[in-house]
N, C-alpha and C positions, 0 to 999 in steps of 0.2 A: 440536119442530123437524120440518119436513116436508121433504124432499126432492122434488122435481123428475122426472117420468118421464123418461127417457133414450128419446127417440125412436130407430127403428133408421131406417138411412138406407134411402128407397127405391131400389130399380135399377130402371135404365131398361128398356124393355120389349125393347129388344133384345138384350142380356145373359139375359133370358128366351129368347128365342127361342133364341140362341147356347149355350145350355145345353144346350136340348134334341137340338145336333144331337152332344152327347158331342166336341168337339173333340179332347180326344188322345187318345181312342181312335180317333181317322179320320187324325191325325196317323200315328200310329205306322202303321197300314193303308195311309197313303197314300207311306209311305217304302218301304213292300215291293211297292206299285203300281209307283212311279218308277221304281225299281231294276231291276224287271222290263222294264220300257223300253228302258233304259241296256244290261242284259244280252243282249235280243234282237237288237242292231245293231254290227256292229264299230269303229261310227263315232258319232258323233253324233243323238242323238233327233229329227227333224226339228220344228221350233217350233210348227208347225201340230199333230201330233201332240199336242207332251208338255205344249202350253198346253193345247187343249181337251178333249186326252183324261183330264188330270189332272181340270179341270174338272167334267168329264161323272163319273168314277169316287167325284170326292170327293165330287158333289149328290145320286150314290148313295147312301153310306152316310153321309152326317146323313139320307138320307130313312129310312134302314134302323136310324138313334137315335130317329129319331123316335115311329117305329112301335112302337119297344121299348119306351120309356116311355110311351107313351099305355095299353098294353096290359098294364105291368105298375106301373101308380099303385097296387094293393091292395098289392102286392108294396113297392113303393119307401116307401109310406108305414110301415110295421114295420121295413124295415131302416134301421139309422143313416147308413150309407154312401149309403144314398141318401136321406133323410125330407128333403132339402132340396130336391129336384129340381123347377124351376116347377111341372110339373104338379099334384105332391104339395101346393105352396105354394098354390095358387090362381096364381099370377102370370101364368096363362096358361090359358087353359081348354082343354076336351078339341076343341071344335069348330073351333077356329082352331089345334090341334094340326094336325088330321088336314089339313085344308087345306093347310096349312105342311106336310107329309109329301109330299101329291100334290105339290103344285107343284114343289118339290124333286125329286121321283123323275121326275116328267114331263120338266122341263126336262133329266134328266140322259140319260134315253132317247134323248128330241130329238136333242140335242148328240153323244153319242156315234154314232146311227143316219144322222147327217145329214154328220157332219164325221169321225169314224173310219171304223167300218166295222159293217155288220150282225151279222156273230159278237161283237165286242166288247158291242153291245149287248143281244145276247142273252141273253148270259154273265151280265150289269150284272142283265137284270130276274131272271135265275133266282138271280143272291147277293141281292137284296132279297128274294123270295120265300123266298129259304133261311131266310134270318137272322131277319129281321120276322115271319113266321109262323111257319115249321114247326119251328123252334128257339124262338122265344119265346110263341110261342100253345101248341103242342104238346107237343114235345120237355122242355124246360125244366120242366115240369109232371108230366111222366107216366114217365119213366125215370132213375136216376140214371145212365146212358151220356150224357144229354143233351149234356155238355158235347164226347160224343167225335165222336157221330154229328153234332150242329148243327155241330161244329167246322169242316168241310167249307165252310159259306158263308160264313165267317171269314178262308178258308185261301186263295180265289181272287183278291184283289189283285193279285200280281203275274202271275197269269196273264190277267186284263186287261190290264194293264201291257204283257204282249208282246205279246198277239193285237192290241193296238190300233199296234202298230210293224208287225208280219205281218202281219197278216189269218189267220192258222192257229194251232193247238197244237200245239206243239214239246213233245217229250217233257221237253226241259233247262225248259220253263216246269212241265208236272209235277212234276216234282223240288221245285220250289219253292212249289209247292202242299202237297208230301209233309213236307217242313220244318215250312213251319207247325201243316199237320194235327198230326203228332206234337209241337207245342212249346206247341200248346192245351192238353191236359190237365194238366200237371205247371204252369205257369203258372196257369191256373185254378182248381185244384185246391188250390193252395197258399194262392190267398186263402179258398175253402170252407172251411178247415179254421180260419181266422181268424174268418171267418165263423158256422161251424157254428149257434150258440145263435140267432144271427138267420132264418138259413133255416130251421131246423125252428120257429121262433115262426111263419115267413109259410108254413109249409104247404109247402115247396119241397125235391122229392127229391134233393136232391143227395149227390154219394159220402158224405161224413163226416157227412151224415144217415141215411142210408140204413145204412152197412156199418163207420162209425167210423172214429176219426181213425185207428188203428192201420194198419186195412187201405186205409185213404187215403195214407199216407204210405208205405206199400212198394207203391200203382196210381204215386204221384209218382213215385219212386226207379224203379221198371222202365220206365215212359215216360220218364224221362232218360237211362237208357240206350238204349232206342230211338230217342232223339231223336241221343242221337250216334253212332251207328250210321248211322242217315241223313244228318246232315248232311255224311256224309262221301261220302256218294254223289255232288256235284259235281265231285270229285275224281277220284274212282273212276270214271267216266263218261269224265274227257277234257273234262267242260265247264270247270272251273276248274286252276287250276296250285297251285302249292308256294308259292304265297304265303297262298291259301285253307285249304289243308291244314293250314297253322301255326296258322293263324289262329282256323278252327270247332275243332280240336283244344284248342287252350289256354279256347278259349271254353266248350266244353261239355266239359270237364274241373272246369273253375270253377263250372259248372252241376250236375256231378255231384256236388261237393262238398257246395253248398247242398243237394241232397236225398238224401245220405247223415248229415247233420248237423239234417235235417228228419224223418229217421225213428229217430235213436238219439238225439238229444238231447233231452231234455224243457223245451224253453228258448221262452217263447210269443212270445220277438221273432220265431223264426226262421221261421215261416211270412211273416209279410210282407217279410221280409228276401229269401226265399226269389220270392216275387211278384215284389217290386222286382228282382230281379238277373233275372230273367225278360225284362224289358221291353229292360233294356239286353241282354243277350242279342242276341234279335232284331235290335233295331237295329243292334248289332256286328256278328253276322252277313254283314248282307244289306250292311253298307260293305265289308268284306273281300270278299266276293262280286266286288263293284263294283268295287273296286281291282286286286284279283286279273284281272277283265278287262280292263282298260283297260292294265294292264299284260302282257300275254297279247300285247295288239291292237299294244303298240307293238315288241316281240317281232317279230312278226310282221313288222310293215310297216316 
């Protein structure tokens, strides 16, 4: 008796392409962009702004996916989490990658330099330069700090997000540069540790290759206390009210939990468990953030 090969279905070429620009990871990026919009003005984002400028920040970083994975296909094809990525696939070659990168980053330059403002785009080419190279060509290869020092071209969204409502950097747009920077590591970190046996296969120094899960999991645990430490600084400023305070409080309480329960519990759900509740995290955050102003502004007026 013979059976039949099971053809797998082809995808269309645009879902290759759509791949390669990492969508919720630009997703989640592009929620702490908007926000930072929304927080710079006591009123409403003007439409010309937060259409193009979204625009302009989002062609940034797929161009800044793009880069990543053209540059780290040795990388992608060893690890599981990523051996399916087009490039790794064939489904898209390196040359109409990098194409598909410029024209992406170019149009976003454009767009931003033409219809926001020059600071904003300035800021745009030096977080691709951060991320796409000196964190994934560099950094990523040659330090296990990589994930804290690169975190920084990770971390500027929403100080796009303001500078393109202003035209300047407001200290309250730092702060929320400062957030993220501290909410990369223990985020990060937590899938490494998930991770670990695949990165030290690809050659890749990261912490729980380099210095073990042990002393990964108490770098996790003090960067979440650090992390709410700071997020409590919008508060402590004067820039957000007692509705934020409740809010990043109960949040990076729930946060601390996961990485007091990630460094004493020997339990292998709990790193990704740990990832996962990272993600919503942020996103919680940066809504409370949000609501916390707009409720401030009606306050006010």
């Amino acid at each position: 008796m013979t059976t039949a090969a099971v053809e797998k279905p082809v995808l269309p070429l645009w879902r290759a392409y759509w791949e390669l620009t990492k969508p919720g990871v630009v997703a989640l990026l592009m929620v702490t962009a908007v926000i930072g919009m929304f927080l710079a003005t006591p009123g409403m984002v003007p439409w010309r702004v937060l259409i193009l400028g979204s625009l302009g920040m989002a062609l940034a970083m797929m161009a800044s996916a793009v880069i990543n994975q053209i540059m780290d296909q040795r990388i992608d094809a060893i690890m599981a989490r990523t051996h399916k990525r087009p490039l790794v696939q064939g489904r898209v070659n390196t040359r109409a990658a990098l194409v598909f990168a410029a024209v992406l980053g170019l149009a976003s330059l454009v767009i931003l330099d033409v219809f926001i403002n020059r600071l904003t785009a300035v800021l745009t080419f030096f977080g691709i330069i951060g991320y796409a190279f000196i964190y994934t060509l560099w950094l990523k290869r040659a330090t296990p700090q990589n994930i804290v020092i690169g975190g920084l071209a990770g971390a500027i969204p929403p100080l796009l997000g303001w500078t393109a409502v202003t035209g300047e950097v407001h200290p309250h747009a730092l702060l929320l540069v400062l957030i993220i920077f501290a909410w990369t590591p223990p985020h990060f970190w937590a899938l490494a540790i998930h991770r670990r046996d695949e990165y030290a296969k690809a050659d890749i120094p990261m912490l729980p290759v380099t210095h073990g899960l042990e002393f990964t999991k108490t770098a996790v645990l003090l960067y979440t206390v650090i992390l709410f430490v700071i997020a409590l600084l919008p508060y402590l400023t004067g820039m957000s009210g007692l509705i934020y305070l409740a809010g990043s409080t109960v949040l990076s309480a729930i946060f601390l939990v996961y990485a007091v329960r990630l460094k004493f519990r020997n339990d292998p759900k709990v790193p990704m468990k740990t990832f996962g509740f990272s993600i919503t995290y942020l996103f919680l955050l940066f809504f409370v953030l949000l609501l916390d102003h707009y409720f401030l502004y009606r306050l006010t007026f």
